[in-house]
C-alpha positions in Angstrom: 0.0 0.0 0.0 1.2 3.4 -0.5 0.3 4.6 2.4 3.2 2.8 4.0 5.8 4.2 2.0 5.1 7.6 2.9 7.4 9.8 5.3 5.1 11.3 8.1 7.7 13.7 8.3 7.5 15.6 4.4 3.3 15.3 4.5 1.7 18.9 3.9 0.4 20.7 6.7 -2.3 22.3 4.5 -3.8 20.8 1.3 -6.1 22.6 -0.6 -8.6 20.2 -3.1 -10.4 22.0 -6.6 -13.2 19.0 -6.6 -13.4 18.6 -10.7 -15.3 16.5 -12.9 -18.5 15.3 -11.7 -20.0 16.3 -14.1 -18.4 14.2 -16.8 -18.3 11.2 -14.9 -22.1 11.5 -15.2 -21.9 12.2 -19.0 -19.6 9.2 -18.8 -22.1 6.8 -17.6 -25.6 8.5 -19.4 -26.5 9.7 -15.9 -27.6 13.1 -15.2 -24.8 15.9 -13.5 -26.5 15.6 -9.7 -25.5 11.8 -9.7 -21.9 12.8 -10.2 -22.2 15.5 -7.4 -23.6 12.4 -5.7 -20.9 10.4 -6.0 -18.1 13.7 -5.7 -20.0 13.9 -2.0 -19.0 10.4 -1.5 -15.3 10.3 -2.5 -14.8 13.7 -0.7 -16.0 11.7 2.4 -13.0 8.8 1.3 -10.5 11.8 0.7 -11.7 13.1 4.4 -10.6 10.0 5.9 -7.8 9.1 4.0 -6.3 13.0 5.0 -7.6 12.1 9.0 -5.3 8.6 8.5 -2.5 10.9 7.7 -2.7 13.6 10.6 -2.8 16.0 8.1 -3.5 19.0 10.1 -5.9 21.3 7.4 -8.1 20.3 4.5 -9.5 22.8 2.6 -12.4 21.7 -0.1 -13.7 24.1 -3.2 -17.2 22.9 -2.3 -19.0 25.9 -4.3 -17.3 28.7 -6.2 -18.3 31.9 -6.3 -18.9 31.6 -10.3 -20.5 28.0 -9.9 -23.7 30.3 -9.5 -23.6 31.0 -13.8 -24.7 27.2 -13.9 -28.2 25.9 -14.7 -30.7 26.9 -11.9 -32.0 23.1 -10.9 -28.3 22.1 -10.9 -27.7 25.4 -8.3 -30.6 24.1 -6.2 -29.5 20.4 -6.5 -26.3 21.4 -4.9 -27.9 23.6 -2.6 -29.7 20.7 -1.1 -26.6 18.1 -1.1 -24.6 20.4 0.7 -27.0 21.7 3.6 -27.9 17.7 3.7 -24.6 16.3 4.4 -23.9 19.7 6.7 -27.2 18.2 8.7 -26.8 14.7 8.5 -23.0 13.8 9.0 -22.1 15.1 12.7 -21.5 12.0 13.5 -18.4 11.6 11.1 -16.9 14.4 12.2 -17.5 13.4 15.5 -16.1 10.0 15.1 -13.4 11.4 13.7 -12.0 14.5 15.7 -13.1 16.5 12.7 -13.6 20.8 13.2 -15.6 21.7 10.0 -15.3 25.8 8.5 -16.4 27.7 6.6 -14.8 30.2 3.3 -16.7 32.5 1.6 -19.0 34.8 1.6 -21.8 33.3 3.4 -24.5 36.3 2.8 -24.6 35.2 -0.6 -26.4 31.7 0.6 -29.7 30.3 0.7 -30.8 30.5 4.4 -31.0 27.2 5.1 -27.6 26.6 4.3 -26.2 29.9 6.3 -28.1 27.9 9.1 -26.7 24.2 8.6 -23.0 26.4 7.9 -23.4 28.3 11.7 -24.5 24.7 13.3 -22.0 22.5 12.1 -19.4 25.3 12.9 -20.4 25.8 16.5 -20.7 22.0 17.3 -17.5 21.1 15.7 -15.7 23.7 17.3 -13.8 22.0 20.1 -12.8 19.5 17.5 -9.1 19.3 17.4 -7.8 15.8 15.7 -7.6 17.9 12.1 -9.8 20.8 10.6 -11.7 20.1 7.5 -12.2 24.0 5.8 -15.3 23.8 3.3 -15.2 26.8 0.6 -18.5 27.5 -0.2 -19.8 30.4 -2.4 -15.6 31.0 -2.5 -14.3 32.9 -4.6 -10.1 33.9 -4.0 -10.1 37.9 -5.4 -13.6 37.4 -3.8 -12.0 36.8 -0.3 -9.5 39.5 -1.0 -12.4 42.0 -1.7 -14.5 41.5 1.4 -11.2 42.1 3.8 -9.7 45.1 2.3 -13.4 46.2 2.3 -13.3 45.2 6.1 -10.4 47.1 6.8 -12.2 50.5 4.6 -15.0 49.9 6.8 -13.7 49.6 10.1 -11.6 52.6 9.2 -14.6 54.4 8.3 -16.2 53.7 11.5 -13.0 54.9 13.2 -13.0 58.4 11.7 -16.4 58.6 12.3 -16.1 58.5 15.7 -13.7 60.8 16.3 -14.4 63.1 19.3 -15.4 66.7 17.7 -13.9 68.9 16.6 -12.4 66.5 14.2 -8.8 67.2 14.0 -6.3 66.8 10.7 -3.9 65.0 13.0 -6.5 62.1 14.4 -8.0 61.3 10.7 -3.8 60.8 9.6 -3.5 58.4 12.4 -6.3 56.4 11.6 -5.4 56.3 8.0 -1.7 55.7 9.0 -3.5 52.3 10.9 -5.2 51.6 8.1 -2.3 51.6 5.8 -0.2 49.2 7.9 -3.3 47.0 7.9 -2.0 46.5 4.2 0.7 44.8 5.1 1.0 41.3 3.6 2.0 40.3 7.4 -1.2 42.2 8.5 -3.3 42.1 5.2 -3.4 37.9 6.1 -5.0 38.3 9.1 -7.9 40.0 7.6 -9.0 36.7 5.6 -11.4 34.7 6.2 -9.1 32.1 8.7 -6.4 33.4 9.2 -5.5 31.0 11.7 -5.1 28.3 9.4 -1.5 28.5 7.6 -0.9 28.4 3.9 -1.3 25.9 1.3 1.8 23.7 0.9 -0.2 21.7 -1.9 -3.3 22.6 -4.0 -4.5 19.2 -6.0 -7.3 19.9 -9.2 -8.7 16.6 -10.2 -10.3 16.0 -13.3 -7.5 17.0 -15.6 -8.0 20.7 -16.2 -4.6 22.9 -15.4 -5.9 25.9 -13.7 -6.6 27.7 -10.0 -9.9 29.0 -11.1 -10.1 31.4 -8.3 -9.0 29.2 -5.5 -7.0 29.8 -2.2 -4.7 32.8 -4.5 -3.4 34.5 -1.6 -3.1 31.4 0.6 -2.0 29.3 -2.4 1.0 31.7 -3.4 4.2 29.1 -2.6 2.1 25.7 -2.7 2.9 23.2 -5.2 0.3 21.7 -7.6 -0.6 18.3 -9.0 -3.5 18.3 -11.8 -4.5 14.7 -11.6 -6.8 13.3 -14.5 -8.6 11.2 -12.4 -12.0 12.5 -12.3 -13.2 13.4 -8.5 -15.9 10.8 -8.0 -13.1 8.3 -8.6 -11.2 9.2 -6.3 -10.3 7.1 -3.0 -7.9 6.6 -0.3 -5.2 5.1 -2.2 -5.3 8.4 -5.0 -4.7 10.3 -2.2 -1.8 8.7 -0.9 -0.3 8.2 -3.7 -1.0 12.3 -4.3 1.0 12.8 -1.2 3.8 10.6 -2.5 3.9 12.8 -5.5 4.6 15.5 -3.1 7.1 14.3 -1.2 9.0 13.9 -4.5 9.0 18.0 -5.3 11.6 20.3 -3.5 10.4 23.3 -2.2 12.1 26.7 -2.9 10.0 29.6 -1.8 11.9 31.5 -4.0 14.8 30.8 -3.4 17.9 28.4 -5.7 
């Protein structure tokens, strides 16, 4: 098994997953697109595990991109459904396996029962410390971006607004010197959506297509990446193993020579 000839040592810390071709592994078959998002919900449960085996630390799934809302509405609402269904119905995995379970994205943007499955399974997993399982839902990477330098406008907004009157030249300059360290890639970070959880050391696309499509950017700036043409719902235990062998093969630079 591959799993044995891996160094527990060189594993990533972080692993980032673009969930690709459902879809196609329907067409495949003759069956319609929601049986492969069937089936993707299924081998991200395998992956899950697999990752838990490991002790990797962080897991971060593209569940639901931001543009994934340009698809046909019944496929939108399909999806809808399978995610706030698997949020409500499998505590008891992530239970069982010392799973936390949060949330990227902008969660406004979502149906209500989802925000409301989203907030549950967040609270009740949150003493959960065996390995932390990040879902990206309605995720978008320059959308993430957006929402905290507009957090930092905002609270810096609020800040000159309440200044004690008369408003003085000097007090708005030291708010807006604040605000300009806040831009700080050291500072910017903490503004995302978790920045407690550390970068990507690997982002994996399955399904064969070679692009980021708007995932983890900022967090995904020094991680390595393996596009893998096996499409997701085939996906299992042993294609993920054999994913982190691939990575303990590649030397890390940062940079650097």
């Amino acid at each position: 098994m591959v799993q044995r000839k891996l160094d527990p040592h060189l594993l990533p810390n972080h692993v980032g997953i673009i969930m690709d071709g459902n879809g196609r592994w329907a067409r495949q078959r003759g069956l319609p697109r929601t049986a492969g998002h069937k089936e993707g919900l299924t081998a991200a449960k395998r992956v899950v595990k697999a990752a838990r085996s490991l002790g990797i630390p962080y897991l971060s799934l593209y569940t639901f991109s931001t543009e994934n809302w340009k698809r046909a509405q019944e496929e939108v609402n399909y999806l809808m459904g399978l995610i706030a269904g698997h949020l409500r119905k499998e505590f008891d995995f992530y239970r069982e396996n010392d799973i936390r379970v949060l949330h990227s994205g902008d969660i406004s943007g979502l149906p209500g029962g989802i925000q409301e499955e989203i907030h549950s399974v967040t609270h009740d997993t949150r003493n959960f410390s065996g390995m932390t399982v990040n879902l990206a839902i309605n995720y978008g990477g320059r959308n993430e971006i957006s929402r905290a330098s507009r957090r930092i406008l905002r609270s810096t907004t609020e800040k000159i607004a309440g200044l004690p009157e008369p408003i003085s030249r000097e007090a708005v300059l030291r708010v807006l010197h604040d605000a300009e360290s806040r831009f700080d890639e050291e500072q910017f970070s903490q503004e995302l959506d978790h920045p407690e959880i550390p970068d990507a050391d690997l982002i994996i696309r399955s399904g064969g297509e070679q692009r980021l499509s708007n995932f983890l950017i900022w967090q995904g700036s020094y991680a390595e990446l393996q596009f893998d043409k096996t499409l997701w719902p085939d996906w299992d235990e042993d294609r993920f193993y054999k994913a982190m062998e691939n990575f303990q093969h590649r030397c890390r630079r940062f940079g650097g020579t």
